[in-house]
N, C-alpha and C positions, 0 to 999 in steps of 0.2 A: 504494500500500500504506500504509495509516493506520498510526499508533503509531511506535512509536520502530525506527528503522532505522539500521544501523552502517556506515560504510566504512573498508574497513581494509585501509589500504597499507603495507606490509611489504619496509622496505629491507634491503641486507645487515647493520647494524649497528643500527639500530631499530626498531619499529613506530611506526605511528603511525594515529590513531583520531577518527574524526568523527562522533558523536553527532549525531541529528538527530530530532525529531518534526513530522511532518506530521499536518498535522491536515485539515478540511473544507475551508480554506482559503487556510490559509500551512504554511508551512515555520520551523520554530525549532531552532536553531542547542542545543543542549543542553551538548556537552560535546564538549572535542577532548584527545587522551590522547596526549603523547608520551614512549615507556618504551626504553633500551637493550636489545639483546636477549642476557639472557645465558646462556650455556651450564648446565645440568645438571649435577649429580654423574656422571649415567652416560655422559654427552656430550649428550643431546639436549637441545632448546632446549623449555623447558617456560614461557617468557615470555608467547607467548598467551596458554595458560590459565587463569596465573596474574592477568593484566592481565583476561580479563573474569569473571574470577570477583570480583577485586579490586574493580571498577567496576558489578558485575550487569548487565553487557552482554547483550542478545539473543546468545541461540549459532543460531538460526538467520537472523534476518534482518539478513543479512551480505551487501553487493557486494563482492568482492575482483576482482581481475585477473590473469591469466595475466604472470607478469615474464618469461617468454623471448620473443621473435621467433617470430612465424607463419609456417608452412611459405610461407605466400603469402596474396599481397592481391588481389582483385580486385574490377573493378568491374563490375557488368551491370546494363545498360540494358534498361526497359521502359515501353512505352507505356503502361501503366497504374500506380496507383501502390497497389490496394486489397492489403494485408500479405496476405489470404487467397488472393488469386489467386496473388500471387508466392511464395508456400507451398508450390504448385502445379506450379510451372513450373522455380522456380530451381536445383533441383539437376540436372535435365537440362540446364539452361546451364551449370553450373557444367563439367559431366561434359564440355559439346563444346570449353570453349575449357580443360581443364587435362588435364596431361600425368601425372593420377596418378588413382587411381581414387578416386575422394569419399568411398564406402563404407568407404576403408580409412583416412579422417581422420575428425574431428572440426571441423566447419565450422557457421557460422552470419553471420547477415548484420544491417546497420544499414541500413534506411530513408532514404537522401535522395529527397525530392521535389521535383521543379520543372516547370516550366510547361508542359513539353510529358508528364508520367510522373512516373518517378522512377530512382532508381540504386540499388543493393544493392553496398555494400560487401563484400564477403566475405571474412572471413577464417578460414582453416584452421590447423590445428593439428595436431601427434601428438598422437594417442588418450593414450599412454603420459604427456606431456606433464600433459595432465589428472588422467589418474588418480594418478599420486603427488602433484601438487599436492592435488586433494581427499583421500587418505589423508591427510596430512600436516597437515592441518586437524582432518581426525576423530580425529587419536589424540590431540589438544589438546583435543576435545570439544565440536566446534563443526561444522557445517554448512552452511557460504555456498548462502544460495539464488539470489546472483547472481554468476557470474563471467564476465566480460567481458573485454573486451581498452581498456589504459588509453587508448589515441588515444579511443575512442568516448564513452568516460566524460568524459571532458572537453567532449562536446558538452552535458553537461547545466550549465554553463557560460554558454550562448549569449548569457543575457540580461544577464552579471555581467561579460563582458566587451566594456568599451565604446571601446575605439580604434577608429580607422576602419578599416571594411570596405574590401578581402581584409584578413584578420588571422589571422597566424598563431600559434598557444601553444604554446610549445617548455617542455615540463617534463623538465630536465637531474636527473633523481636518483642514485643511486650503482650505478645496476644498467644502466640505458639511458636512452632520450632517447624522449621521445613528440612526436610533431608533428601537430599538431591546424588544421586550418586553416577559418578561416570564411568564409562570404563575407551575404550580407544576409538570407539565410535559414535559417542557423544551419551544424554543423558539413557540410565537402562531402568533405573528401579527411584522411584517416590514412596513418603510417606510422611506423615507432619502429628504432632499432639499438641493439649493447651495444656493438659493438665499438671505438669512440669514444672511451666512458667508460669500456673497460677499458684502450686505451689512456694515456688519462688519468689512470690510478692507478699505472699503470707506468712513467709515466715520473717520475711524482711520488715515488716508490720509488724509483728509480733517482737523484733529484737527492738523497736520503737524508731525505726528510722522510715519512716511513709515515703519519699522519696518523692512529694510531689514536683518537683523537675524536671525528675530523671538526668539528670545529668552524672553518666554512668561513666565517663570518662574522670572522677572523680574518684570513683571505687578504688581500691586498692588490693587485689592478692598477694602476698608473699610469705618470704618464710615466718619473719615474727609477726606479722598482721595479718586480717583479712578472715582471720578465725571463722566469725562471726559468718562472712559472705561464702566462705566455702562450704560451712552446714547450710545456708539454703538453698548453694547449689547445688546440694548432692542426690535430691530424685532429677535433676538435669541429667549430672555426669552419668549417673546410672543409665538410665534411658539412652544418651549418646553411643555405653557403651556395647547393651543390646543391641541395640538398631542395627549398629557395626557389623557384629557379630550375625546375626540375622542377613545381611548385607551379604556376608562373607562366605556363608552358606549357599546362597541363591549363587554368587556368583562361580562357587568353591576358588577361589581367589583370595588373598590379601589386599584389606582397603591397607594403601601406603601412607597416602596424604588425606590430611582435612584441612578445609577452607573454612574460616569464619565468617559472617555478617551476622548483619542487625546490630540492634541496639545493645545487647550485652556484651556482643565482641570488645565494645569499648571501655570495660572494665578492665583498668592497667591491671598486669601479668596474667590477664585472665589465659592471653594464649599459653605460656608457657605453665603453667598449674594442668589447662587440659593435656597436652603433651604431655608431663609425669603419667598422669592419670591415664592414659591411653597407651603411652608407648609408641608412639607416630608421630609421623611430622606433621605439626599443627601449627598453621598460618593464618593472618588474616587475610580477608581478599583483596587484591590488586587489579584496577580496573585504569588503563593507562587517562581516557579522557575524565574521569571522575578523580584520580588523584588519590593520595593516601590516605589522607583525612576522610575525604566524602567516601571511599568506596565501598565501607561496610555501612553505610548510613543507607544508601543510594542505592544499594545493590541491587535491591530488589524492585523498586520504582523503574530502574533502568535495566534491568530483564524482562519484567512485563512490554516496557513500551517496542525493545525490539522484539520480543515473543509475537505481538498484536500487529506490530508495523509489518512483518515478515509471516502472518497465519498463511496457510495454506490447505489440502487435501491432509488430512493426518495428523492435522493440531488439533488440540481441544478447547472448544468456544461452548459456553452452555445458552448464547444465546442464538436457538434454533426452537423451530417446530411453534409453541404457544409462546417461550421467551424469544421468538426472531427480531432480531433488530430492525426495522423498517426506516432508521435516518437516512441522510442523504452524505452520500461523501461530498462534503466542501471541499476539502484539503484536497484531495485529487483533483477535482474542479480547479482549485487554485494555477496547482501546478502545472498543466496541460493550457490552463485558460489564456496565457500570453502565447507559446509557443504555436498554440492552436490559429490564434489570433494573426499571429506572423505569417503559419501556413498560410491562413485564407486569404492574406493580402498578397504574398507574393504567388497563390496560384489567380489573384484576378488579376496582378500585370503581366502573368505571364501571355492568359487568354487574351487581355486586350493588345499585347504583343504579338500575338498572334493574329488576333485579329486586323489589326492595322496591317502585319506582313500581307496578311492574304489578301486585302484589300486591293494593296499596292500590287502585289504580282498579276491579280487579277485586271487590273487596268491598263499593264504593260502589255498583257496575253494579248485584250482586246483593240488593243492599237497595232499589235505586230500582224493578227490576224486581217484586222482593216488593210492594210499595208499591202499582207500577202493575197487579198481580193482583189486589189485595185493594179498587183503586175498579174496577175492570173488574164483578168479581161482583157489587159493591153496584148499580151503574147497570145491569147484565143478569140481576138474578135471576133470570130464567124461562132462561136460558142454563146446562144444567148443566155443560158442561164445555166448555174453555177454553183449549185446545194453547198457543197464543200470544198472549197478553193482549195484548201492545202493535199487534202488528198488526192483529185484533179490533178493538180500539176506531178506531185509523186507516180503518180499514174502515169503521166506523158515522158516524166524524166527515166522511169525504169524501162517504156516501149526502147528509145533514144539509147539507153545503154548496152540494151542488148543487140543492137544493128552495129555502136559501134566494137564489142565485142567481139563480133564473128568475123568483122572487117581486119582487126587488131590481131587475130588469130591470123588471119592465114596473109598478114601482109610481112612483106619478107621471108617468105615459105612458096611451098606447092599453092597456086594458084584452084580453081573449081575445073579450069581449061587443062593444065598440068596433069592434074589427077586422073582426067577423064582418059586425054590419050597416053597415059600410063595403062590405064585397065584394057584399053581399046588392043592397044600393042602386045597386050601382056594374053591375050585369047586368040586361040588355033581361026585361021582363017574359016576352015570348015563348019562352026559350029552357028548354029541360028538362032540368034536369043534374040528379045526383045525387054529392053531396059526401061522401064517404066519410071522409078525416082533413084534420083542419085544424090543424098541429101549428108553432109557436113554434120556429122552432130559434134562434134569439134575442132578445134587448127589444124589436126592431123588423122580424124577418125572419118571412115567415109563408112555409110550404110549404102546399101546396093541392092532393088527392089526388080524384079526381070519373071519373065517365062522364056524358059524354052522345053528343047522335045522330049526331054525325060530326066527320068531321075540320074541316068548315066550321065549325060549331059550336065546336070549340075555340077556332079564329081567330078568332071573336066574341068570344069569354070574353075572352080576351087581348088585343082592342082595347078593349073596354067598360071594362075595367076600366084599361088604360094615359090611355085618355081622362076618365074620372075626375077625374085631376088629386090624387089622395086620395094617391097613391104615388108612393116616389122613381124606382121601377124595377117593373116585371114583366117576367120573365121562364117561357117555357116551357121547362119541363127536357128534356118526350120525353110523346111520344105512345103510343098503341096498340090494336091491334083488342080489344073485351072482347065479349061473349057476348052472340046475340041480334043480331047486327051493329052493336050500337055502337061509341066510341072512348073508351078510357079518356085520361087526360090528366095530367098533373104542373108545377103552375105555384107558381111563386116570389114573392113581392111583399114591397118593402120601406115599410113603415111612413114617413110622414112625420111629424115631430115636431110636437105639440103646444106652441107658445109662449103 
């Protein structure tokens, strides 16, 4: 999807916003927006609106993501991997291996491929689930045409993160946890929980520090501090190291590396605390156009908006079927709308380029043709009338070249007189023919048309004159009976040149 496209992730205390324009053939990074979200006079949270109105953000090409937990995950395998066939087929799998009826969720599936097919991720949802998230968007005056589930979004990612494969992205933010895992041909395996990080808030409340800023970059782990933060992270670490593990199984592989975001990545020494705890190389994430600061903030705001900008056959969008998105693409409007504009002006100078050529050439035709009528009548006076001058006269100039042709032919050669008493000379006194045409069909080829008294007599002709010596060739064409019982006859002869 060309033009400028938005991803916008939405924690419990801010948004946050990733401006992007994709163009023919890169991706630019535009603008990233992060705003607290604060309450209304009336109570609601009128912060969206105000932030893309603030910003002239697109209100419809928006990827967001569903923040609760999916009814369920699955995976199904198919020997083929073309998006339209498994269009086909997948919801009747879905139907024999789940214990709920499909028609009565909200489901959609992510494309992996590999070497023997591919896999369909599936994940479902409450219908209910969806549609007050989408109300909730519209009464802010906005339209997400992409909403996804965030583990998938982060597969748009693939190329930007570079630890070694199996690698896992754990984006810890204030709502849940996404676990994204790669392995050499981009995202294979999703899963996410809240119950973790709602742990995590509660017990941070309970040590009496409520934290309403969040300003997590403040936090502290290490060896003699931080006590406190590591007992409430420890149903996180737990869960991290499950998943792992779980991960490690499906793939029967070793995850090597883990990638950090969100918002608790920003907890000093939090990376290296997971590392002990893990045994792995554990990083935070680096995203070259967001920088170091912003890239665990952003990460995922700028996953979604390329995930949406780049959907295709085999992405998963849950707005279809009852949630179908029906806005209008502006932004692709935008983008085509000058270049569109440019074509249509330079295809009407072309036409009127054209048109004026044909104009002009058309006027020249009919002046040369006037031209060529007016010497036509002079050179055919006796000719009163004259449909088509120019062919006319090609008419009279082809009669004219072929007279002087046959002339050209035999001038400085055997004359028509030469030839004759060559043949004359060249036949036994005694034989009686009568020679009816004797016609040139070219400088040096004579055709020879005669009767005489039999077919023996032809055979004379035709040695007399091969014996000669006068010619390159004689030939007989064809014989035949003529009237009176003679033989008429048809003979060929080729002129020898005169040196």
């Amino acid at each position: 999807m060309y033009g400028r496209f938005v991803g916008l992730d939405i924690g419990s205390k801010d948004i946050r916003v990733s401006l992007i324009k994709r163009g023919l053939r890169d991706v630019q990074l535009l603008q990233t927006i992060r705003t607290e979200i604060s309450p209304s006079p009336s109570g609601d949270s009128n912060s969206i609106a105000e932030v893309f109105k603030a910003y002239s953000l697109p209100k419809g090409d928006i990827a967001t993501s569903v923040a609760e937990n999916p009814t369920s995950i699955r995976v199904i395998k198919f020997p083929f991997s073309d998006p339209k066939k498994i269009d086909q087929v997948y919801e009747y799998e879905l139907e024999n291996i789940s214990t709920f009826d499909p028609r009565e969720k909200i489901h959609g599936y992510h494309l992996v491929k590999n070497e023997v097919g591919s896999e369909a991720l599936v994940c479902v949802f409450e219908k209910n689930q969806l549609e007050e998230l989408i109300n909730s968007y519209n009464e802010n005056g906005i339209d997400p045409k992409i909403i996804t589930y965030t583990p998938l979004a982060f597969g748009a990612l693939n190329d930007l993160v570079t630890g070694e494969r199996p690698l896992l992205l754990i984006d810890i933010g204030e709502t849940e946890i996404s676990y994204s895992l790669f392995d050499e041909s981009g995202i294979r395996r999703v899963r996410s929980s809240t119950k973790p990080v709602e742990s995590f808030f509660y017990k941070l409340n309970q040590n009496g520090d409520s934290r309403d800023g969040r300003d997590y970059s403040n936090m502290v782990i290490g060896e003699d501090e931080g006590q406190d933060i590591k007992e409430c992270l420890s149903l996180i670490i737990s869960e991290i190291k499950k998943t792992i593990q779980f991960f490690e199984i499906e793939l029967k592989d070793k995850v090597n590396t883990v990638e950090l975001s969100g918002s608790l990545s920003l907890i000093e020494g939090f990376s290296d605390f997971l590392k002990d705890e893990l045994n792995r190389d554990v990083r935070k994430i680096y995203i070259p156009e967001l920088g170091v600061d912003n890239s665990p903030i952003f990460a995922k705001s700028y996953a979604l908006a390329l995930y949406g900008s780049t959907f295709r056959n085999g992405y998963l969008n849950f707005r279809e079927n009852e949630f179908k998105y029906v806005g209008v693409d502006y932004e692709l409007r935008k983008v085509f709308m000058v270049p569109g504009a440019l074509l249509a002006i330079l295809i009407l100078f072309l036409i009127y380029g054209s048109a004026s050529r044909y104009y002009e050439l058309k006027s020249s035709v009919d002046e040369m043709e006037t031209q060529i009528a007016q010497v036509v009548k002079e050179t055919f006076p006796e000719v009163k009338v004259i449909p088509k001058p120019k062919l006319f006269m090609e008419s009279e100039v082809g009669k004219v070249r072929e007279k002087l042709e046959l002339i050209e032919g035999v001038q400085g050669e055997i004359t028509p007189l030469d030839a004759l008493k060559d043949i004359s000379g060249s036949l036994p006194e005694s034989l009686k023919l009568t020679v009816n045409q004797i016609k040139f069909e070219t400088a040096n080829k004579i055709k020879i048309e005669g009767v005489c008294g039999s077919y023996q007599e032809v055979a004379e002709i035709e040695e007399a004159l091969t014996k000669s010596g006068m010619f390159e060739s004689v030939t007989r064409n064809q014989t035949g009976n003529a009237p009176n019982g003679n033989t008429k006859f048809e003979i060929s002869v080729v002129l020898k040149s005169k040196v």
